[in-house]
C-alpha positions in Angstrom: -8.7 -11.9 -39.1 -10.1 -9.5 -36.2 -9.0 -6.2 -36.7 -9.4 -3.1 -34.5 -11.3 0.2 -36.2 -9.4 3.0 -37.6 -7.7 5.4 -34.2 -4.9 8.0 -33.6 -1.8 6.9 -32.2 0.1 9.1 -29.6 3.2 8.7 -27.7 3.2 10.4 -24.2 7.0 11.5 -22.7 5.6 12.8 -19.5 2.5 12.6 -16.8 2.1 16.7 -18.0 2.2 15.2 -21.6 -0.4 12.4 -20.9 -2.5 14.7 -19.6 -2.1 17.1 -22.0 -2.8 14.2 -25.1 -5.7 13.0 -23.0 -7.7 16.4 -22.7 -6.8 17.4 -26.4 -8.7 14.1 -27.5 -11.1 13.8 -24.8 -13.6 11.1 -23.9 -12.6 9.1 -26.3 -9.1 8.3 -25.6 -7.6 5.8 -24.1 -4.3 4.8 -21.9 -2.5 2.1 -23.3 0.6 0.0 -21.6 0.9 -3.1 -21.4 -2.5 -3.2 -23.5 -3.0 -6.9 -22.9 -6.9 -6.4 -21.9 -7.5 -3.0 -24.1 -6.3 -4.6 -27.5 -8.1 -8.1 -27.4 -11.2 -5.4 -27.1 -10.6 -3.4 -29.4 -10.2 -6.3 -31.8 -13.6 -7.7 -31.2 -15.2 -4.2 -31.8 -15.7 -4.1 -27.9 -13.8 -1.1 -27.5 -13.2 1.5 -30.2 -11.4 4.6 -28.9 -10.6 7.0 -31.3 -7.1 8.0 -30.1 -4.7 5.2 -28.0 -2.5 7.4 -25.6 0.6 5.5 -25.2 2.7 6.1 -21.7 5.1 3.4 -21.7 7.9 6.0 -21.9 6.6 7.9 -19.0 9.7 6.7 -16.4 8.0 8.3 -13.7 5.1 6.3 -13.5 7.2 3.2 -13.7 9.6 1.6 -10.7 8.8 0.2 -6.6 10.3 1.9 -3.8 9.7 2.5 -0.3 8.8 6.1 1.1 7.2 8.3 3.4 6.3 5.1 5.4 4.6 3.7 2.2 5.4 1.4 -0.3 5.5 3.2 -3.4 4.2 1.1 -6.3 4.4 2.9 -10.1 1.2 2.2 -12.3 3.3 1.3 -15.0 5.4 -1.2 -12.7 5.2 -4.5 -14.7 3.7 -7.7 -12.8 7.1 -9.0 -13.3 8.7 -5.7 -11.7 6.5 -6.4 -8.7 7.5 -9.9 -8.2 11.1 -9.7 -8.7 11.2 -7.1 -5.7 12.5 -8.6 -2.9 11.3 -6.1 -0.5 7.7 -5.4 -1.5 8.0 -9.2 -1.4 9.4 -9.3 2.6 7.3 -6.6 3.1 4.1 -8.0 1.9 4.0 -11.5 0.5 0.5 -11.5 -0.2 1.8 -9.2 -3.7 4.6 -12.3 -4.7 1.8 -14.9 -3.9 -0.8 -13.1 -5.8 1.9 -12.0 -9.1 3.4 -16.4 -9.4 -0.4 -16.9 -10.0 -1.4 -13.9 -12.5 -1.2 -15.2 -16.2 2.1 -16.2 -17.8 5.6 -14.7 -17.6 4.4 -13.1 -21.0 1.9 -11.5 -19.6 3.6 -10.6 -16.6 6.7 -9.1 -18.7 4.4 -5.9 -20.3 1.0 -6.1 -18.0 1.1 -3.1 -15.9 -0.1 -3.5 -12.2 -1.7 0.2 -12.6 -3.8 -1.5 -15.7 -4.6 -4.4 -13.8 -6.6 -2.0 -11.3 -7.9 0.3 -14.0 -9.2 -2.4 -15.8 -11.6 -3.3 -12.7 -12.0 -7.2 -14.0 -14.2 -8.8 -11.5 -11.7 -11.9 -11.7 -8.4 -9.9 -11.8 -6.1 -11.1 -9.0 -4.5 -7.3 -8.0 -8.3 -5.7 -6.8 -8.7 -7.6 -4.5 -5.0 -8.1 -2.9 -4.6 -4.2 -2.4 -8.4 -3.6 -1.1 -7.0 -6.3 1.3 -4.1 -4.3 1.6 -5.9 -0.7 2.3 -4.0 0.9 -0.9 -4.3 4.4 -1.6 -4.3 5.5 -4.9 -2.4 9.0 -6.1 -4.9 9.8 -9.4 -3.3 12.8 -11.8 -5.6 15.1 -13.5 -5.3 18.9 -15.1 -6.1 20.3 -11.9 -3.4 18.5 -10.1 -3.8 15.2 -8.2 -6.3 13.4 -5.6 -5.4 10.2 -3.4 -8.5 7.7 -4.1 -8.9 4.5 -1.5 -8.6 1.9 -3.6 -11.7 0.4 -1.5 -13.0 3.7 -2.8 -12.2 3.0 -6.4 -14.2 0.3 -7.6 -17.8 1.5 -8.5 -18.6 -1.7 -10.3 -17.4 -4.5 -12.8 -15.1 -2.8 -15.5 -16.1 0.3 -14.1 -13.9 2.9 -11.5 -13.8 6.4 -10.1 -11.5 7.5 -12.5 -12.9 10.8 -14.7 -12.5 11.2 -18.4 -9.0 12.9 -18.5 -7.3 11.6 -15.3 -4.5 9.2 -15.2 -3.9 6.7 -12.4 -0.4 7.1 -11.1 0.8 5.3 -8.2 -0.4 2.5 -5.5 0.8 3.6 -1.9 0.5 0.7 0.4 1.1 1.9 4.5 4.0 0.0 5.6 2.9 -1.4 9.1 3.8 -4.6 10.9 1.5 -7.3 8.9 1.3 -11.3 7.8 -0.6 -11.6 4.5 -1.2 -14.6 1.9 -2.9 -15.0 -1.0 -4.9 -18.3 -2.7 -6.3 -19.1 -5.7 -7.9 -21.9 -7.3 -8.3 -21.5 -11.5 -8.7 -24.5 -13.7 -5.0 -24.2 -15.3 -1.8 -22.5 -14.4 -2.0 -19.0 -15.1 -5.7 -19.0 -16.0 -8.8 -16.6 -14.8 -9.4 -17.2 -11.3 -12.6 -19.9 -10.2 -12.2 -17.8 -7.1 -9.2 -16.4 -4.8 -9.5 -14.5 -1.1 -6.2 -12.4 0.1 -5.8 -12.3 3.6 -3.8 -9.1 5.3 -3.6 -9.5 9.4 -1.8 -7.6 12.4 -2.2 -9.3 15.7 -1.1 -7.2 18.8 -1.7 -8.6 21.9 -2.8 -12.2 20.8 -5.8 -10.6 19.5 -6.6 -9.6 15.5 -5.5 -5.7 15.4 -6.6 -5.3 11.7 -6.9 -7.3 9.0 -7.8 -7.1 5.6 -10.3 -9.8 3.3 -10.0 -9.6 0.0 -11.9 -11.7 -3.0 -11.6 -12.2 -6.4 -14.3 -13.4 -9.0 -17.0 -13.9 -6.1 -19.2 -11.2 -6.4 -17.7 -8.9 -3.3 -18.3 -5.6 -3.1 -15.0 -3.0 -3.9 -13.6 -6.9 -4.2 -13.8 -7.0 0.2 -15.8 -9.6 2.8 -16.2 -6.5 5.2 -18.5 -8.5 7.0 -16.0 -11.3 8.1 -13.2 -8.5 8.4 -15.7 -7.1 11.4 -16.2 -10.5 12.9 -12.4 -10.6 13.6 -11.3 -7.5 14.6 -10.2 -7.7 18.7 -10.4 -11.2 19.1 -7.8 -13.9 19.2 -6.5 -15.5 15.8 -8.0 -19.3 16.9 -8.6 -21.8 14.6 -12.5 -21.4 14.9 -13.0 -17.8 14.2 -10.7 -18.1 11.3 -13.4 -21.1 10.1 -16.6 -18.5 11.1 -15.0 -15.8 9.2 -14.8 -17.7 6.0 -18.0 -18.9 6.6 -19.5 -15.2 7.3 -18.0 -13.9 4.0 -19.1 -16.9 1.8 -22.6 -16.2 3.2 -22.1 -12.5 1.9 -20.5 -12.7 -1.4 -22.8 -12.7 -4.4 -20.7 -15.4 -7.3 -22.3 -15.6 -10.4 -22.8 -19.1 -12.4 -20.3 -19.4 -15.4 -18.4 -22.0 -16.8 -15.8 -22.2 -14.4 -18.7 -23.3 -12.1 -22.0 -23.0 -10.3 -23.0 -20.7 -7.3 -23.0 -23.0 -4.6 -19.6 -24.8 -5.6 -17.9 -20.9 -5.3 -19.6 -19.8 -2.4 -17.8 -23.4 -0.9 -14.6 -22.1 -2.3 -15.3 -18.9 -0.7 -15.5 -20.3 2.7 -12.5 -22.6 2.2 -9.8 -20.2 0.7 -10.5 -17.5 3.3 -10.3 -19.6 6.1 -7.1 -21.0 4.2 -5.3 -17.3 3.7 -6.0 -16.5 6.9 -4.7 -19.8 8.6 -1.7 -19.0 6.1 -1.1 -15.0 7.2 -0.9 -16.1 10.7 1.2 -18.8 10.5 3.8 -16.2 9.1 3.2 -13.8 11.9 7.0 -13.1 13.3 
C-alpha cells in the first residue's frame, strides 16, 4: 500500500490564519482542499510537503456571487458549486459546459475550482475556460493582496506565479455581453481531456468585438491560441473565418505524443473543436 511520508497537519479558520500557518512553516507547506491531485502525489513520493495547510473551513474563500460588475468566483467554490449556479451558468455557459465534463460528481463534490487553477495541469479543463474568459485572479499574501491575469498566471506545466506563502483567493470574471461554449473530446466520460478549445465571443456590429480561445492538453501557451484570437477580431462571425481560425491555432499549438494519441491526430482535433466552440458561441448570440 502507497503511503505518503511523515507531515504536520494544520487546520486554517481564516485567510489571516492561512497565511499566518503558511509563513510559520514556509516553503514547504502546502494548501490542501479538495486534495484530489495533491494526495495521489504525495502517495507516490511525488510530493512530500512537510506541513499540509488545510482551508476547507475558510467560508470566505468559498461561495459565487455577482459584484462590482464581476462575477465573483471563491477558490474554494467546489466544481459542483459552480455548476449548480444558475447564473454563472446564464451568464457564462462556457463554465456549465466545461464543469458536466470535468471528472465525476465525486470529484466534482470536494475539487476546488481555485485548486484546479493552482494545480496548472496542462490537461485540466478550468485553465483554459477562464484564459478564454480574461479572469483576473485576487492572490493573498502577508503584505496584502495583488490581482494576477490569469493569462498572466501560468508560467508553465504544473508551474504558476504564485510565491511561497501566498494563497489564491478568488476568480473575477468581467461581466460583459458574451456567447461562450466549451468542447471536449477524452476517451471516456469524465476522463483527462485528448484535447478541448473554449470559445468566449462578443459581436457588435455583425463583426467579432472580442473573443477569447482557449485550449486544453494541446501545448498552448497560458492554455490561449492568441494567434487565431487576432485573426478574428473586427471581422464578421462567417462560417469561413471561424474554419481559418481553427486552422491558424492548430498550426500554433505545440501537442505532445502520449497515449491518448499522436501529434498530428491533436493538432486535427485542434482545428476541429475550435472551429466547433466557436460555431457553438455564436449560435447562442441573443
Amino acid at each position: 500500500m502507497q503511503v505518503p511520508a511523515s507531515f504536520q497537519y494544520r487546520k486554517a479558520t481564516s485567510v489571516e490564519h492561512a497565511l499566518a500557518l503558511l509563513h510559520e512553516y514556509g516553503p514547504e507547506a502546502a494548501v490542501v482542499a479538495g486534495g484530489h491531485s495533491l494526495l495521489p502525489m504525495m502517495k507516490l513520493r511525488l510530493a512530500h510537503p512537510e506541513a499540509l495547510i488545510d482551508i476547507n473551513d475558510v467560508g470566505e474563500l468559498a461561495g459565487i456571487r455577482a459584484e462590482d460588475g464581476d462575477l465573483v468566483i471563491g477558490a474554494l467554490a467546489r466544481h459542483a458549486d459552480l455548476l449548480r449556479h444558475a447564473e454563472a451558468g446564464r451568464l457564462f455557459p462556457i463554465l456549465h459546459d466545461a464543469e458536466r465534463v470535468i471528472a465525476d460528481p465525486i470529484v466534482r463534490n470536494r475539487g476546488t475550482v481555485g485548486g484546479s487553477l493552482c494545480q496548472a495541469d496542462p490537461s485540466e479543463d478550468l485553465s483554459a475556460v477562464f484564459a478564454a474568459l480574461r479572469a483576473t485572479l485576487v492572490v493573498h499574501g502577508m503584505d496584502g493582496t495583488r490581482t494576477v491575469a490569469v493569462r498572466d498566471f501560468f508560467v508553465g506545466p504544473y508551474q504558476t506565479v504564485l510565491a511561497d506563502g501566498e494563497l489564491l483567493g478568488e476568480i473575477r470574471v468581467p461581466l460583459r455581453p458574451s456567447a461562450s461554449a466549451y468542447l471536449k473530446v477524452d476517451r471516456r466520460a469524465g476522463d483527462w481531456a485528448v484535447a478541448a478549445a473554449g470559445a468566449v465571443v462578443s459581436v457588435e456590429g455583425g463583426a467579432v468585438a472580442e473573443v477569447g480561445l482557449g485550449l486544453t492538453a494541446l501545448g498552448a501557451p497560458r492554455f490561449v491560441a492568441e494567434e487565431a484570437e487576432d485573426f478574428l477580431r473586427g471581422g464578421p462571425p462567417a462560417e469561413e473565418r471561424l474554419v481559418e481560425a481553427g486552422r491558424i491555432a492548430a498550426a500554433h499549438c505545440r501537442p505532445a505524443a502520449d497515449q491518448r494519441g499522436p501529434v498530428d491526430y491533436k493538432r486535427h482535433l485542434a482545428g476541429e473543436l475550435v472551429t466547433r466552440a466557436l460555431r457553438h458561441a455564436v449560435g447562442r448570440v441573443a
